[in-house]
N, C-alpha and C positions, 0 to 999 in steps of 0.2 A: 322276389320275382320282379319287384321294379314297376314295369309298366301296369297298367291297370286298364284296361277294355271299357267302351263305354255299356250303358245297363241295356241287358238286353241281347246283346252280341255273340253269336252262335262261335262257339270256343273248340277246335280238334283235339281232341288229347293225344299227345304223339310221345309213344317211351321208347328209350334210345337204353340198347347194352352195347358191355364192351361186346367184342368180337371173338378176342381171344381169351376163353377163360381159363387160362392157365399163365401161371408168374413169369416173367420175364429173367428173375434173375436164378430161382430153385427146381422150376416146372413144374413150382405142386398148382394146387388149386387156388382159384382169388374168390371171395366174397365179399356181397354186394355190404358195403361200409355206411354208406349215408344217399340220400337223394336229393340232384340239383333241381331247380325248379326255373324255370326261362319263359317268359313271355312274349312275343314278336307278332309283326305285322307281315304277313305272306302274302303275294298276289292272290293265290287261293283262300287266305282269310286270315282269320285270329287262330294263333296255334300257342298250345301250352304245352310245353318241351319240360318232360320228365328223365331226367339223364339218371341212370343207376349207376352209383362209383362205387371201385372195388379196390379189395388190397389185397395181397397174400394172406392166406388165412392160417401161417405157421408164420410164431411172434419173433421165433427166432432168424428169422430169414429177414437178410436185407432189406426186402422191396414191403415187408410188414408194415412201415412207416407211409409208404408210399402211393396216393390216390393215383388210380388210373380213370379216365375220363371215357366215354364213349366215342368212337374217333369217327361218326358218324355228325357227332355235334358240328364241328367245323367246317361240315361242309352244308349246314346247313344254316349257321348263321356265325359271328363273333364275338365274345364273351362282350356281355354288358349294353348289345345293342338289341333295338328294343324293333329290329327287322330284320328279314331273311336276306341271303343274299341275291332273290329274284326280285325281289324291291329294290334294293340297294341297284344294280344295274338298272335297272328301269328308271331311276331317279337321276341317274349320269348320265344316261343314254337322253332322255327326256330336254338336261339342262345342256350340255356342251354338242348334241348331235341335230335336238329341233331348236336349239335356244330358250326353251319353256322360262317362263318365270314361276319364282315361288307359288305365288299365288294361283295361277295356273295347273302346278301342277298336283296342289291343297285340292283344285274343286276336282280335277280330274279322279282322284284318289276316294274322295268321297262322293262322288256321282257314281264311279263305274264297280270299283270295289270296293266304297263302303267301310274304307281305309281312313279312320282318322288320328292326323299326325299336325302336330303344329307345327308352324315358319319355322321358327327354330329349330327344331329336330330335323325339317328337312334341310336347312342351311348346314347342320353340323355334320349328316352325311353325306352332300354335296361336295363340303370340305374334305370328308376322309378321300371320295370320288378321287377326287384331283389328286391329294396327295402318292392314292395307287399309282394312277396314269404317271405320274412325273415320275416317282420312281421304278417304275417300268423303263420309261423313257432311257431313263440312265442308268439302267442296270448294267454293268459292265459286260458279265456273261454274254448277254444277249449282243452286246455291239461287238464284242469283238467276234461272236460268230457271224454278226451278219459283214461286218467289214474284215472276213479273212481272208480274203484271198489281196487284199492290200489297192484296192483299186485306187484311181484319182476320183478325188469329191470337189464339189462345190459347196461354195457354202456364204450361206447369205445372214445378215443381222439388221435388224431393225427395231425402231421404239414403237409402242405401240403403250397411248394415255390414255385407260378409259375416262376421265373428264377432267378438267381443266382444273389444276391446283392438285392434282392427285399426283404419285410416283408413278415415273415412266418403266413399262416392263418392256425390258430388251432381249428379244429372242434371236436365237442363233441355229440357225435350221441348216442342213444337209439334204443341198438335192434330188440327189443322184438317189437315194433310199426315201425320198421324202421324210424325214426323221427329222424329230426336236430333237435337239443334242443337249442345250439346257435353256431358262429362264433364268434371268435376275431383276427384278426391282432395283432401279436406281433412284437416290433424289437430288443427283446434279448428272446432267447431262455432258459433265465438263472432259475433257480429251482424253485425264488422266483417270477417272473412273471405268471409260467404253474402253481404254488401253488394257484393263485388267480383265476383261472379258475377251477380247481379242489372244491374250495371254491364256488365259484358260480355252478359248477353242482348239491354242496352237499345241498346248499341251495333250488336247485329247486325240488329234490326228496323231501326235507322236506314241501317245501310248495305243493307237489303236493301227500302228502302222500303215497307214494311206495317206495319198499326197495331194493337198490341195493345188488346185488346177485352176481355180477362179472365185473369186469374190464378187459379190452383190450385195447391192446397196443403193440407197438413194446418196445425195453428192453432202451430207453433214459432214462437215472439218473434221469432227473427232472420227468419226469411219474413215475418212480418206489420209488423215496423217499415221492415225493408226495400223490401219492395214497397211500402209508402204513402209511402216516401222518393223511391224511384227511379222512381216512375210513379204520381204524383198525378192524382186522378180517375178508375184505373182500377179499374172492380170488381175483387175478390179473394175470390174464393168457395174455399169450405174443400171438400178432397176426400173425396167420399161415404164412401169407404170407411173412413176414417178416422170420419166423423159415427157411420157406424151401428156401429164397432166402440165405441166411445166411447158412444154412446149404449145399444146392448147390455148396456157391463158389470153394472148393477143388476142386469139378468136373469139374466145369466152366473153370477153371485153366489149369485143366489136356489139357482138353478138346480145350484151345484154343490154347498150346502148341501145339496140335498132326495137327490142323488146320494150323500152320506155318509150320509144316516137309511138309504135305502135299503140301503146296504151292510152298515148296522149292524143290520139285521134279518133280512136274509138271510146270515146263517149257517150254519156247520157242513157247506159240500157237500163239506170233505174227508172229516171224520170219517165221512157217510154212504157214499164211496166206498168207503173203508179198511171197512166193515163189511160191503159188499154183496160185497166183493171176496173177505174172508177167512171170508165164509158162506156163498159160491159155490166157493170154493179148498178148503173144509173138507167139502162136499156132491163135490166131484167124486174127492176125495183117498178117501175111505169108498168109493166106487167102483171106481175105476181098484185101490185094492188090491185087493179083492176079482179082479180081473182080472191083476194081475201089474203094471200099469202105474203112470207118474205123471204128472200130466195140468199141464201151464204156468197158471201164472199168468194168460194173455192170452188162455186160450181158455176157464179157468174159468167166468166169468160169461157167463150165456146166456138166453135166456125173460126171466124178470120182472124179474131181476137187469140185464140191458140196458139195457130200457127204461129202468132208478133212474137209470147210467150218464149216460144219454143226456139225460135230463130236468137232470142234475148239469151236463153238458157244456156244455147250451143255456144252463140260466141262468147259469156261468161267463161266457161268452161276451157275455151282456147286460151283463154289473156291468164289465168291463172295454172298451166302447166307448165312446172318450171323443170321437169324429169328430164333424162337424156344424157347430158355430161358433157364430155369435150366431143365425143364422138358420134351424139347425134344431138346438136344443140338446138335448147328450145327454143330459139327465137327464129329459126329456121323451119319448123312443126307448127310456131306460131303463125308466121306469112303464108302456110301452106295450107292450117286451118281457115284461115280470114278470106283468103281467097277461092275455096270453096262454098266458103259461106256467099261470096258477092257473084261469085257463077251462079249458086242457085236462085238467090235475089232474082238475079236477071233473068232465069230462068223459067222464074215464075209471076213474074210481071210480062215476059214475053207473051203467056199465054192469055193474059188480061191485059188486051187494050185500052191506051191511055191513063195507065197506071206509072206512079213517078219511085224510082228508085228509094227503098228506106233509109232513114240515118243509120241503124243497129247494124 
């Protein structure tokens, strides 16, 4: 049985027969031979899968040697895994569609369904996950029904490192269908490696009959010498994203220059804090004696002392957002922050006469 349910654990007993009780190969009759036993984890719970196997029940007949299986098993889990396959999708769908992490999706499992499975077990059907999808991906069947009628494609390739010092996975996707076509893990980036991928996408448009029409890319040597090697005459257009980050950084540049002036002039909101704090702490302290009491730290400042606070907190707040990118740059959000902060300054010393502008 394998798995083993923690104590306590409410267990469905589910028996599976064959379907068809008659031999396959004589049409006498089969009987029940021996019983499998299966343990798994189901969205609905702990199930213990009783399979009845059968054989012909005349010795002299071929199929006498031969277990037949309940063909109901298979569709509700696969030999040796210790989950159904509505867990199973729910664990793929969970990692590669919200990005779940492990760990995340351990508490989620035992918070809601009371499902317990260790990192491991969920990393290892994680890994079968992907292996489905990819071979999916490239099931030939499927590509070449979906590219029969022989259209023009695009098709684009790129690296992509999840961290530094790791192997670079270079993907080669097809527009026009939004379709991975394949992945490969490289560990040199070097012209004559991304050539042999180039080589295999050029082989798949020929056995899949359609004509590439354009390549994409960012501007790496090994893509651009490549693709004008392996597919002469095709346009190769460089990918936007890549243009306008590229084309961005002068601004980015400028941009996080004018974010360091600004930082360098807005100073001192600690020392202002630390003075409102311990001349609101020194004002409530003269008090509360007076009364027998002593009054926190966090409830000291109050009224005017607040607002300093709060005004201290907001422009905080602006000098440390650095979000945006090329195409709404922070140091542009920053000037736009700072300067609604000093309208209302002014706004609000307008209203109290003979009041002097704050440093914050």
């Amino acid at each position: 049985m394998g798995l083993r349910f923690p104590e306590g654990t409410v267990v469905r007993q589910v028996r599976l027969d064959v379907e068809d009780r008659s031999c396959r190969r004589c049409g006498g009759r089969v009987k029940i031979c021996d019983h499998r036993h299966h343990r798994i984890w189901t969205l609905q719970g702990a199930w213990h899968l009783t399979s009845r196997l059968v054989h012909c029940s005349d010795s002299s007949c071929p199929g006498h040697h031969t277990t037949i299986s309940p063909e109901s098993e298979l569709s509700i889990t696969m030999p040796h895994w210790g989950i159904g396959w509505d867990l199973f999708c729910w664990l793929g769908h969970r990692r590669f569609a919200r990005h779940w992490s492990v760990p995340q999706m351990r508490a989620e499992l035992s918070d809601s369904y009371r499902i317990c499975l260790s990192a491991d077990a969920i990393e290892k059907h994680i890994k079968r996950y992907r292996h489905m999808v990819a071979a999916r991906q490239e099931d030939r069947e499927l590509l070449l029904k979906e590219y029969g009628a022989g259209p023009a494609v695009i098709l684009t390739i790129d690296g992509l490192q999840p961290e530094k010092g790791h192997e670079t996975l270079y993907v080669v996707r097809e527009l026009t269908r939004k379709r991975v076509w394949f992945a490969e893990a490289l560990l040199s980036s070097a012209a004559e490696e991304v050539r042999r991928l180039l080589v295999r996408a050029k082989q798949m448009a020929q056995e899949l009959g359609v004509f590439v029409e354009l390549w994409m890319s960012d501007k790496q040597d090994a893509f651009v010498t490549g693709i004008a090697a392996e597919f002469p005459g095709v346009p190769h257009r460089f990918c936007q994203n890549h243009f306008m980050r590229d084309l961005a950084k002068p601004a980015l540049e400028i941009d996080s220059h004018a974010k360091v002036q600004m930082r360098s002039k807005v100073r001192g909101l600690r020392a202002i804090e630390r003075a409102v704090l311990q001349e609101a702490q020194a004002t409530a302290t003269t008090e509360n004696v007076r009364e027998g009491a002593v009054a926190a730290d966090s409830t000291a400042a109050s009224g005017a002392a607040q607002v300093v606070l709060d005004y201290c907190a907001s422009v905080r707040g602006i000098l440390n957002d650095d979000q945006g990118g090329p195409l709404h740059p922070p140091g542009l959000r920053m000037a736009a922050g700072l300067a609604e902060v000093r309208v209302s300054l002014t706004r609000s010393l307008a209203a109290k006469k003979g009041g002097a502008p704050s440093r914050c």
